[in-house]
Residue frames as qw, qx, qy, qz and C-alpha x, y, z in Angstrom:
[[0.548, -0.372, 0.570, 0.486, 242.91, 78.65, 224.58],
 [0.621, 0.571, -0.114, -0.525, 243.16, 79.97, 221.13],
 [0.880, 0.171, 0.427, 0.123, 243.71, 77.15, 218.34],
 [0.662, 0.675, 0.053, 0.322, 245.87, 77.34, 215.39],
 [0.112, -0.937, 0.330, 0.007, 249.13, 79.76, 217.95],
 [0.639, -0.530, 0.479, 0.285, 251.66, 77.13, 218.70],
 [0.120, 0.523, -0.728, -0.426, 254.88, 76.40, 216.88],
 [0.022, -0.073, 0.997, 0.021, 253.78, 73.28, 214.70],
 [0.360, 0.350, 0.801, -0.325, 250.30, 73.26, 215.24],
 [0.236, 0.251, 0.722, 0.599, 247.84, 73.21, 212.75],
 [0.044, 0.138, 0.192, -0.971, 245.99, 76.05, 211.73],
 [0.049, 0.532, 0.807, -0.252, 242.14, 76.04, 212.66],
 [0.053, -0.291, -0.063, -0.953, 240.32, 78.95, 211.17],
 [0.076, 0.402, 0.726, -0.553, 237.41, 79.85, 213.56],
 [0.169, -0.491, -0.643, -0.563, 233.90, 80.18, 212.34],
 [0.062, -0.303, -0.646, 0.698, 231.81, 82.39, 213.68],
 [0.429, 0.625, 0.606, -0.241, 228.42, 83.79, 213.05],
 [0.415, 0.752, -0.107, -0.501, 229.30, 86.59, 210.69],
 [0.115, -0.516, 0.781, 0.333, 231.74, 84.24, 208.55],
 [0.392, 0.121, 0.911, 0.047, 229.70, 81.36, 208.41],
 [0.087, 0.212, -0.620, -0.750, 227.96, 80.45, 205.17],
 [0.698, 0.027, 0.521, -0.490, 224.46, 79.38, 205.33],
 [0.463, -0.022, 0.852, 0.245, 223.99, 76.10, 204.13],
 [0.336, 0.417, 0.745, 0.397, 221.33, 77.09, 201.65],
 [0.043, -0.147, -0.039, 0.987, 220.95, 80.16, 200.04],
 [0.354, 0.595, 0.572, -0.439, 217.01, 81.66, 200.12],
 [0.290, 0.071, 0.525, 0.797, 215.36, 82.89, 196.96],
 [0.171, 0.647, 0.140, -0.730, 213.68, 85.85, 196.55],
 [0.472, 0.508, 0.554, 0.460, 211.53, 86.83, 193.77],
 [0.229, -0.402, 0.112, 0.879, 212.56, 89.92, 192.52],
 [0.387, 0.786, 0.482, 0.028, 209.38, 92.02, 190.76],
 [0.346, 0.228, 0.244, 0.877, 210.51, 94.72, 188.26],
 [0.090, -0.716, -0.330, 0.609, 209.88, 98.30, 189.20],
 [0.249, 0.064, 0.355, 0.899, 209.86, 99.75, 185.79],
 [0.318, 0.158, 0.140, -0.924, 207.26, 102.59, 185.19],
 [0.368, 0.032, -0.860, -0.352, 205.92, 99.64, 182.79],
 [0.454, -0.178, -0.836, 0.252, 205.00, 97.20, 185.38],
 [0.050, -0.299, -0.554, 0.775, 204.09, 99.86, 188.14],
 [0.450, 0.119, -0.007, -0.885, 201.36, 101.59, 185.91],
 [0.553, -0.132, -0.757, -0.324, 199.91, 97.96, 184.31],
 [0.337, -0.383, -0.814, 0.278, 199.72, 96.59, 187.90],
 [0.209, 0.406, 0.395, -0.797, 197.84, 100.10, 189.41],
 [0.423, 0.149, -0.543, -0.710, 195.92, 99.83, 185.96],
 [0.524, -0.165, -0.833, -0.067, 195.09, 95.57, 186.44],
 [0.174, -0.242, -0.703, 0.645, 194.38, 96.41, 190.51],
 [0.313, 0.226, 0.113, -0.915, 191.53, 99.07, 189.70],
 [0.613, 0.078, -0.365, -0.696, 189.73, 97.02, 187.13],
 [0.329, -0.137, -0.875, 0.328, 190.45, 93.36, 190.02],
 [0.019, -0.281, -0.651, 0.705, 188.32, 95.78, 192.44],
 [0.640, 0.105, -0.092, -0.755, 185.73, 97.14, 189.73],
 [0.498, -0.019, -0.822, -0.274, 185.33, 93.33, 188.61],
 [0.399, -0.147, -0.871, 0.247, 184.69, 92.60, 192.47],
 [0.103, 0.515, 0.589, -0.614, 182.55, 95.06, 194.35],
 [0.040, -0.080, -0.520, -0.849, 181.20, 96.40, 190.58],
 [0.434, -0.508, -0.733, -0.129, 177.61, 94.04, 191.27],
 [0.375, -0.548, -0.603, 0.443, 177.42, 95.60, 194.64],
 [0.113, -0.548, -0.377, 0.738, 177.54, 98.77, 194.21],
 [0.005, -0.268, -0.587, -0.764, 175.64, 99.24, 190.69],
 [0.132, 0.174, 0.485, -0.847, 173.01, 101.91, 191.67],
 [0.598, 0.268, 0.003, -0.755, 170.40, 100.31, 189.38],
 [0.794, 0.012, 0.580, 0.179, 169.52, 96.49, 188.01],
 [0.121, -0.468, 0.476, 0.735, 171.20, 96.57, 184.66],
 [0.003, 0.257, 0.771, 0.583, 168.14, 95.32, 182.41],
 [0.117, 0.653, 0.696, -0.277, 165.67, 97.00, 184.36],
 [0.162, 0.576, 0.354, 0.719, 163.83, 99.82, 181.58],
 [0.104, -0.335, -0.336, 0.874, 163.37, 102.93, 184.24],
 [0.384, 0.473, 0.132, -0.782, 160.93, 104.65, 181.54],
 [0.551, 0.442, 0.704, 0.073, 158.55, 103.59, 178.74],
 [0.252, 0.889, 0.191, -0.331, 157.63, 107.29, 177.73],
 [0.074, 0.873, -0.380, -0.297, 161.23, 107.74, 175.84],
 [0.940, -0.066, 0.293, 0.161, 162.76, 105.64, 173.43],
 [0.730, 0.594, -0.217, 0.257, 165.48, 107.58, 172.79],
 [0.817, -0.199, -0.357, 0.407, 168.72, 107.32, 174.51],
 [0.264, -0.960, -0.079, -0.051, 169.50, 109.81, 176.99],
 [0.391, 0.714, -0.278, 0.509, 172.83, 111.54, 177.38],
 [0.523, -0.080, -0.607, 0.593, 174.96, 111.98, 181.07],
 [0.458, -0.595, 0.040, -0.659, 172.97, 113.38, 184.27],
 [0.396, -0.537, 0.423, -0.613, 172.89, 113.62, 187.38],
 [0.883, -0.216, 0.267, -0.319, 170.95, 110.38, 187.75],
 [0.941, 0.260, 0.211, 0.045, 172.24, 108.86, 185.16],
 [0.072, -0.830, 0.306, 0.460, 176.18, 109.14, 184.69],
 [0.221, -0.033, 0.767, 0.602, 176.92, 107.18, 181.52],
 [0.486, 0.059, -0.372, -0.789, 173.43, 108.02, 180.01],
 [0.672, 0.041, 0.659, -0.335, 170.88, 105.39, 179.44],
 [0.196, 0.048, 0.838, 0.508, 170.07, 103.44, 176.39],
 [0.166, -0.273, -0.511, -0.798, 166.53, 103.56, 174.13],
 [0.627, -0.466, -0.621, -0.069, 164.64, 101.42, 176.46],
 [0.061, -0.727, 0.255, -0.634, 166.44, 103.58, 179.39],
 [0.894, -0.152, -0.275, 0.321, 168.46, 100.62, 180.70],
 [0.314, -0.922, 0.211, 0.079, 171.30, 102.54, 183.10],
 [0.731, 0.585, -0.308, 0.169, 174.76, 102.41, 181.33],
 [0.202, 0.658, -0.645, 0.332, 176.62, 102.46, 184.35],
 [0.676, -0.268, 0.606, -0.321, 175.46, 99.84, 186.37],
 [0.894, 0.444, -0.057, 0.010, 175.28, 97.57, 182.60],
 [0.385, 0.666, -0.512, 0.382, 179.62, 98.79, 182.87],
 [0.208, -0.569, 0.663, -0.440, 179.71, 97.82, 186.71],
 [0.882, 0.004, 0.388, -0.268, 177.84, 94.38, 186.35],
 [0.822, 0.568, -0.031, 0.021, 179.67, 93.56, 182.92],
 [0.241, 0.798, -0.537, 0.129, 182.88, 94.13, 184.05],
 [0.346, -0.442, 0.777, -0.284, 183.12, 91.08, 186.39],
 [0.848, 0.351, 0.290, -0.272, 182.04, 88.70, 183.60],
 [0.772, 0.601, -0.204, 0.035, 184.42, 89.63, 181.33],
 [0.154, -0.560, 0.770, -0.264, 187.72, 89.68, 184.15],
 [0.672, -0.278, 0.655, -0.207, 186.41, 86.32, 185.20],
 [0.902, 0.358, 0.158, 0.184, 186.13, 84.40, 181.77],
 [0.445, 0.726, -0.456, 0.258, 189.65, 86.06, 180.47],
 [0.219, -0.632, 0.658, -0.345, 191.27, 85.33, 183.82],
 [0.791, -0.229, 0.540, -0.174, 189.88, 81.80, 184.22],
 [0.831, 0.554, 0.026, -0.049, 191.08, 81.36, 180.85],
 [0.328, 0.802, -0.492, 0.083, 194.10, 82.29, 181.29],
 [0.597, -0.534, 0.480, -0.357, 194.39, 80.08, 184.46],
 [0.923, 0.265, 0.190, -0.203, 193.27, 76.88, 182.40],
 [0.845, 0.527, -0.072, 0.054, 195.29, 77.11, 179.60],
 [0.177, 0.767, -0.526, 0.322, 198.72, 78.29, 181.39],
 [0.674, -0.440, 0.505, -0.311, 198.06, 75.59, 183.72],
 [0.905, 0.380, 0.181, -0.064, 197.84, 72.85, 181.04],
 [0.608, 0.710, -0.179, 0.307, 201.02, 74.12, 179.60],
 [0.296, -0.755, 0.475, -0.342, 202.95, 74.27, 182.65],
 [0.773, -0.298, 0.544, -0.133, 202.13, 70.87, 183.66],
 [0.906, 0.309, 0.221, 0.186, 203.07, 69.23, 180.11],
 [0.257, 0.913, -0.275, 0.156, 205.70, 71.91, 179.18],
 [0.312, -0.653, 0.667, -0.176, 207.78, 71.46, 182.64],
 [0.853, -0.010, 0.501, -0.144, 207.02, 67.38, 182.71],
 [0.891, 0.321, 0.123, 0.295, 208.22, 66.72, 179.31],
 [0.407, 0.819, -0.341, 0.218, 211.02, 68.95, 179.39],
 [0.501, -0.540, 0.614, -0.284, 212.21, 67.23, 182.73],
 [0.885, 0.146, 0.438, -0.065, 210.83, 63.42, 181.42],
 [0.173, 0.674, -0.473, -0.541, 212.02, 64.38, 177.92],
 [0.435, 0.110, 0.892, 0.060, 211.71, 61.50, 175.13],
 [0.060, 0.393, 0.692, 0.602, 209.40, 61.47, 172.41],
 [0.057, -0.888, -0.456, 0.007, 206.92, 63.99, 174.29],
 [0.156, -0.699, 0.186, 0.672, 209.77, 66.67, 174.30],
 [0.296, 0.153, 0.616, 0.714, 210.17, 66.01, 170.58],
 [0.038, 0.729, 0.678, 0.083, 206.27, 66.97, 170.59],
 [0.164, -0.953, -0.240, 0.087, 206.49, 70.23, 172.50],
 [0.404, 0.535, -0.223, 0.707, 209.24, 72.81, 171.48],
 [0.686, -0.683, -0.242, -0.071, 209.74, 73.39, 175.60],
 [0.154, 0.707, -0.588, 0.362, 212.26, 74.84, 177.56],
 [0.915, -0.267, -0.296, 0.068, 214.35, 72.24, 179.13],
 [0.575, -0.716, 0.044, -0.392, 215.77, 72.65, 182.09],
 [0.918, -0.379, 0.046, -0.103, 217.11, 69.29, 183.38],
 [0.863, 0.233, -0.156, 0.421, 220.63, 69.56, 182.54],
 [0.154, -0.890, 0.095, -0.419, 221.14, 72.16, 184.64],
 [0.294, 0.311, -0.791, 0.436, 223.75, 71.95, 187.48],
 [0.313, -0.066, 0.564, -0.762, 221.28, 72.69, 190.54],
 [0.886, 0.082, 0.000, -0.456, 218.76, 69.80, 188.91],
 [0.664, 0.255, -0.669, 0.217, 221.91, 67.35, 188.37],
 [0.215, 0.290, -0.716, 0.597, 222.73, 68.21, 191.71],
 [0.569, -0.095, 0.350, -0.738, 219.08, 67.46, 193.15],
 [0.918, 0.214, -0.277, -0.184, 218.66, 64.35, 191.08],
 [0.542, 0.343, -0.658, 0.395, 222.30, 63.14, 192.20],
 [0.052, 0.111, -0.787, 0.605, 221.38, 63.41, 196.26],
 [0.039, -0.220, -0.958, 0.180, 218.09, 61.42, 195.81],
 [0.302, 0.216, 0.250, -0.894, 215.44, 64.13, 195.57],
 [0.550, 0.236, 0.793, 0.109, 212.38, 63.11, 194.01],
 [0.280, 0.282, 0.532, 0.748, 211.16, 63.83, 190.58],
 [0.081, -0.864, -0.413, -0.275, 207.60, 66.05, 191.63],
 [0.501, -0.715, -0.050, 0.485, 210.22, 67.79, 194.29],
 [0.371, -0.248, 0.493, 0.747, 213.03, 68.56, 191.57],
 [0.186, 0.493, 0.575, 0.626, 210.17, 69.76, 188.91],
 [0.213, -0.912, -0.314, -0.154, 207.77, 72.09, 191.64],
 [0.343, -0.903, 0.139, 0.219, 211.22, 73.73, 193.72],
 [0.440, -0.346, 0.449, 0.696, 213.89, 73.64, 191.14],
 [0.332, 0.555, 0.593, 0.479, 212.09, 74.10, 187.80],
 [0.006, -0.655, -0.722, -0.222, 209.53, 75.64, 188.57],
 [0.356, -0.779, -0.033, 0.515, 210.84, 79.15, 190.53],
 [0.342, -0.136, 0.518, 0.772, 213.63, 79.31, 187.45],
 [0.293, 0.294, 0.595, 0.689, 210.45, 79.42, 185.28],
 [0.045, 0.669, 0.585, -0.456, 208.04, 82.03, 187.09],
 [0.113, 0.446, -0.254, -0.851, 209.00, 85.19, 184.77],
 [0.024, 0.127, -0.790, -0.600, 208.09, 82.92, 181.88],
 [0.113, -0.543, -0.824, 0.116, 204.71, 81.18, 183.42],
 [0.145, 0.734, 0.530, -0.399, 203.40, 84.71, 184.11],
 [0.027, -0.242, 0.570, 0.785, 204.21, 85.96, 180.73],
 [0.109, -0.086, -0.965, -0.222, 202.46, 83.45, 179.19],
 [0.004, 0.623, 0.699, -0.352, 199.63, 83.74, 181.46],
 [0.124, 0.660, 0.162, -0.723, 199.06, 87.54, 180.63],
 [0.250, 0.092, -0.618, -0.740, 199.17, 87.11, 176.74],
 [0.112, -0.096, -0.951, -0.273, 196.64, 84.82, 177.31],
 [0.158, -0.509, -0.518, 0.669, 194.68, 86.76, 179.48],
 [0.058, -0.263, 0.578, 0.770, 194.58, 89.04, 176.22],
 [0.332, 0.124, -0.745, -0.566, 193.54, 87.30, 174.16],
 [0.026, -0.385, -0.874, 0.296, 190.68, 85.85, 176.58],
 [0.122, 0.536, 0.259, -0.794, 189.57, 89.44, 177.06],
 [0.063, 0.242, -0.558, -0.791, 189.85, 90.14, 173.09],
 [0.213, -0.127, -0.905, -0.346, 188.35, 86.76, 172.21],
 [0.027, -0.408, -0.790, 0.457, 185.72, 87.04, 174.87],
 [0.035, -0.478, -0.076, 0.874, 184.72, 90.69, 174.08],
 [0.029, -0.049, 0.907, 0.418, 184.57, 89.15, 170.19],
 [0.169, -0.302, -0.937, -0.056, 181.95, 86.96, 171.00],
 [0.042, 0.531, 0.730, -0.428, 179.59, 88.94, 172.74],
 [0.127, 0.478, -0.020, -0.869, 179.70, 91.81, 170.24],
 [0.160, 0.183, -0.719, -0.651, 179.04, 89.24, 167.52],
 [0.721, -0.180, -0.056, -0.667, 175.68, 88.29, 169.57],
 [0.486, 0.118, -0.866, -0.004, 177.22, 84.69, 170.05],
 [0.376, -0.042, -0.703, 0.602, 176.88, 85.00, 173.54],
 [0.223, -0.693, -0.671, 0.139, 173.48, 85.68, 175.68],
 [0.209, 0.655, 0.174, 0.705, 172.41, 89.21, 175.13],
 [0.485, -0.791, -0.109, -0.357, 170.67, 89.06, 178.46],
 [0.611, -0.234, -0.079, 0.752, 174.44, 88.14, 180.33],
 [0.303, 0.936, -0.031, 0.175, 175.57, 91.02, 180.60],
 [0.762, -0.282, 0.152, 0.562, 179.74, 92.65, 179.58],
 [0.243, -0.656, 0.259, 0.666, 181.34, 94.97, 178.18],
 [0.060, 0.013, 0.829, 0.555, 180.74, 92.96, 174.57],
 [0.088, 0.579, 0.805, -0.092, 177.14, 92.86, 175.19],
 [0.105, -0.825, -0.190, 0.523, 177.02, 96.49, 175.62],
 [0.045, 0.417, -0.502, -0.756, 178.65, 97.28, 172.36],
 [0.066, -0.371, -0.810, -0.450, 176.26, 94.66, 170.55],
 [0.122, 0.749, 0.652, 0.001, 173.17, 96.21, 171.51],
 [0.012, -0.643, 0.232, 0.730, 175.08, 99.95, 170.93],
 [0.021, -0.232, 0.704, 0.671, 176.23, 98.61, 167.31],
 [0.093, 0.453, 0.878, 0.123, 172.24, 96.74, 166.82],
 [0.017, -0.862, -0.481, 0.159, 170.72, 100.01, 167.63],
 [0.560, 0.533, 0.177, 0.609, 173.16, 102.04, 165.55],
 [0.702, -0.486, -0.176, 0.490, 174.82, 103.88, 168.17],
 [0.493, -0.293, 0.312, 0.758, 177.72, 105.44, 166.67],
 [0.187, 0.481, 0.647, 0.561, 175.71, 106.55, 163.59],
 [0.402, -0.737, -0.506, -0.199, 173.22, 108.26, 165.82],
 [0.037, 0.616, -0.275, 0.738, 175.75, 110.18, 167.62],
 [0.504, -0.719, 0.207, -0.431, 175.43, 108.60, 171.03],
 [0.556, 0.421, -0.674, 0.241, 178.92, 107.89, 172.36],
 [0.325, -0.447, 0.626, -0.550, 177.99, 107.46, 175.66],
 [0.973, 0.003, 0.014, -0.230, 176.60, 103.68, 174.60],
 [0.867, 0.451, -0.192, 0.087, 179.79, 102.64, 172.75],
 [0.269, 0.690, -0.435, 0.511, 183.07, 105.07, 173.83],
 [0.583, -0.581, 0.393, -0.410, 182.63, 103.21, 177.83],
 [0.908, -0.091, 0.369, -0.174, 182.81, 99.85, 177.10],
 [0.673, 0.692, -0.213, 0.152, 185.32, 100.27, 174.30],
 [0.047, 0.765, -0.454, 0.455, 187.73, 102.48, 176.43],
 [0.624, -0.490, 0.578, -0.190, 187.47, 100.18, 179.75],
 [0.985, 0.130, 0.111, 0.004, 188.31, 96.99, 177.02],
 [0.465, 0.784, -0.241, 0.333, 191.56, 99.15, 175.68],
 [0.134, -0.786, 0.490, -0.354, 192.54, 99.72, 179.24],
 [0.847, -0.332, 0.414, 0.012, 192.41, 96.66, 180.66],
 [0.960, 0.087, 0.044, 0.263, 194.19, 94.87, 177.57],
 [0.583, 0.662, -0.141, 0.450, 196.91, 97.83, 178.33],
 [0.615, -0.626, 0.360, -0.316, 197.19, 97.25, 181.48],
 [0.961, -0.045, 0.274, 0.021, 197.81, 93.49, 180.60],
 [0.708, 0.635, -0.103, 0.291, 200.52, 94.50, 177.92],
 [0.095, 0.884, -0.293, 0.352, 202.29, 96.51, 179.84],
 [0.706, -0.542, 0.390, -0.236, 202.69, 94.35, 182.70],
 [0.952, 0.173, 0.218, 0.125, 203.61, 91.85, 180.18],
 [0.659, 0.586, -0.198, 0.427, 206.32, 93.87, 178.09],
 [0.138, -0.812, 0.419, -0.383, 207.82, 94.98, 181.76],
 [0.853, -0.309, 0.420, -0.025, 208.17, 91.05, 182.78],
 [0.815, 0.547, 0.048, 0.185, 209.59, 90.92, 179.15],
 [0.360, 0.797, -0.330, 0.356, 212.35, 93.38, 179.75],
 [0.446, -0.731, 0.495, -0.147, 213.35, 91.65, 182.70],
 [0.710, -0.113, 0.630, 0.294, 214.13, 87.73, 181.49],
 [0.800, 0.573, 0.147, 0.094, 215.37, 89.43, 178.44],
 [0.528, -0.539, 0.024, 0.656, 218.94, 90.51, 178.31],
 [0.453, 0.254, 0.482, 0.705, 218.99, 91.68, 175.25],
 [0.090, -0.810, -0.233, -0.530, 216.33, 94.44, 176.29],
 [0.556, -0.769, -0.302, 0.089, 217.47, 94.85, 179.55],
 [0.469, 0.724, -0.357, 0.359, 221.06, 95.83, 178.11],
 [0.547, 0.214, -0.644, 0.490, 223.54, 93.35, 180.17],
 [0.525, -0.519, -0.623, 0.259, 221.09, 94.27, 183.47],
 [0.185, 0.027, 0.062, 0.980, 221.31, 97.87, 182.78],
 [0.129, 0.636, 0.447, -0.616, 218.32, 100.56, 182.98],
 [0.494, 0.681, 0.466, 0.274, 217.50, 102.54, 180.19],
 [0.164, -0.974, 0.122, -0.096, 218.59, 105.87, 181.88],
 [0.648, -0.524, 0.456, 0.310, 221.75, 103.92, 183.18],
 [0.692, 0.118, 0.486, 0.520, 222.91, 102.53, 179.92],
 [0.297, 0.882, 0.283, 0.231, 222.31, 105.69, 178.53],
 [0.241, -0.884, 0.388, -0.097, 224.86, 107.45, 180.71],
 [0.411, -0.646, 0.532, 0.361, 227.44, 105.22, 180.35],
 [0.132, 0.522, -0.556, -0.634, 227.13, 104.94, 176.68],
 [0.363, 0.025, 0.924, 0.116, 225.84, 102.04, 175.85],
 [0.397, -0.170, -0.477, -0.766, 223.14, 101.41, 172.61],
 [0.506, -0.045, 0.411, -0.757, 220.28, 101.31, 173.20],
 [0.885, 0.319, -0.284, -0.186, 219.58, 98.26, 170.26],
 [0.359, -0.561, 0.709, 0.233, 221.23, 95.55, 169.85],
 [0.495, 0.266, -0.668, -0.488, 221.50, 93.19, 166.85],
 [0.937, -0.047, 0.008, -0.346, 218.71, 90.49, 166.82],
 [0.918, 0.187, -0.312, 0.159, 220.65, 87.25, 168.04],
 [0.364, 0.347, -0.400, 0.766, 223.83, 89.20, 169.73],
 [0.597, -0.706, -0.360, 0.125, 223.75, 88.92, 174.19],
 [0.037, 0.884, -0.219, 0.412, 225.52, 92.46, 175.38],
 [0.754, -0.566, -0.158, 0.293, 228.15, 92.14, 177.37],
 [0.362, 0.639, -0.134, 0.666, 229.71, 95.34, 177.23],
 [0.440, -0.270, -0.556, 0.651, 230.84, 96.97, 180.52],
 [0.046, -0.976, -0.206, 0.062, 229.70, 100.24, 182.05],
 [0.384, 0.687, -0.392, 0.476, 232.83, 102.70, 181.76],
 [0.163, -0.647, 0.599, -0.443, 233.12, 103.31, 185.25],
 [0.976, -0.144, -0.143, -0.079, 232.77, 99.02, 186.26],
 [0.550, -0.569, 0.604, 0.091, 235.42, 97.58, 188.74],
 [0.773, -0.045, 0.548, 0.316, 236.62, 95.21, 186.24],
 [0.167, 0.702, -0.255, -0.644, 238.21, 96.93, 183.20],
 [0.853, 0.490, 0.112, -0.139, 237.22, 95.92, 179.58],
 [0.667, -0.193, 0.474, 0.541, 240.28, 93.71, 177.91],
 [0.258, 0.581, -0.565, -0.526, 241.63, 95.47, 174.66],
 [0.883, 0.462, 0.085, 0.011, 241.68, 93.10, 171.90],
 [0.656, -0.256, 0.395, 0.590, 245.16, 92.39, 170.49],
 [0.478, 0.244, 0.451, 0.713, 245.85, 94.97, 167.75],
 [0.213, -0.782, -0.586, -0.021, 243.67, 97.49, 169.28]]
């Protein structure tokens, strides 16, 4: 018997699977596919797998001296494909052992300190009081969908780890990757400036005993021009990834949620003034742009 036919009767809409609304809608993180992002991460994913099977498959220990008879550094061969040093230490097994030293301090750095800053960042911007005064911190908590979790009893570590915390992921792995950076940088730093055990070996080590034994001077780039180049790529790997998470939680670079190629075709600049959120249409958008009065 259908509901809602007779004269008088009240009308029932029927629910039915396609109609119905699920009660809660799923979220999906959405990674950016710019060329950015897609070369940093195949960039960051090669030097994750040198950092991890590097040790294993270095085809020589990296401080063992192979010859006495020669103490000058040898050029690329056969045996030897980065060369060797004075003492005829193998440069590429010194590049595959050193590379999972320096990924693991930059990366546990980054881990540390973006934790730390997560947990006081989100907490006082949620708590708020005289420790938000402290920390210039995005806050959050006045949001509708945190009123509206606070208002039907959730608790506070619930309403900071599945309502904050999702909103702030773009930002949290920002954050992380400068810092990540500036591990590498700082890390790299140190070991060229001897701070840091000669007999560790990284990627810094390997330029201090290049730059102690006047390397570059001496015309042999195969000490220096490895351990340089794999520091460059990785921290441009890390940039990139970083300025392609940028152009996504920015609008202002992303032009109103536009491409670069897109906004180009339908006119839009490609700038905008510092301070000023686009919200120009595309030409051909279902909703036509209002005129101004006098226009």
């Amino acid at each position: 018997m259908a509901l809602g036919t007779g004269v008088g009767a009240a009308e029932i809409p029927l629910v039915t699977e396609d109609t119905a609304v699920p009660a809660r809608k799923v979220r999906r993180l959405h990674i950016p596919r710019s060329p950015k992002v897609l070369i940093g991460l195949a960039m960051l994913v090669f030097f994750v797998l040198l950092g991890v099977i590097g040790p294993l498959v270095a085809p020589y220990d990296p401080s063992a001296s192979l010859s006495t008879t020669n103490g000058t550094p040898q050029p690329p061969s056969a045996a030897h494909w980065l060369g060797t040093t004075q003492i005829q230490q193998d440069l590429l097994s010194q590049m595959l052992v050193g590379g999972r030293s320096t990924m693991l301090v930059a990366f546990m750095a980054g881990l540390v300190a973006t934790a730390l800053s997560v947990i006081i960042g989100v907490s006082a911007g949620y708590v708020s009081g005289f420790a938000d005064d402290l920390v210039q911190t995005l806050s959050l908590r006045n949001r509708d969908f945190v009123q509206s979790a606070r208002i039907i009893g959730e608790r506070r570590w619930r309403i900071i780890g599945f309502e904050i915390l999702p909103s702030l992921v773009p930002i949290i792995a920002s954050s992380f990757l400068f810092t990540v950076i500036y591990g590498v940088g700082t890390y790299t730093a140190l070991a060229f400036l001897g701070l840091i055990n000669g007999t560790h070996w990284s990627w810094g080590t390997i330029l201090f005993w290049a730059q102690s034994q006047t390397a570059a001077q001496n015309g042999y780039w195969w000490w220096w021009v490895p351990p340089g180049l794999a520091v460059a790529l990785l921290g441009t790997s890390l940039a990139l990834l970083n300025f392609g998470i940028d152009e996504f939680i920015n609008p202002r670079l992303r032009s109103a949620g536009l491409s670069r190629r897109q906004a180009k075709k339908t006119g839009l600049p490609r700038r905008f003034p510092l301070g000023v959120t686009p919200v120009t249409r595309p030409r051909d958008s279902a909703f036509p742009a209002v005129e101004e009065p006098g226009s």
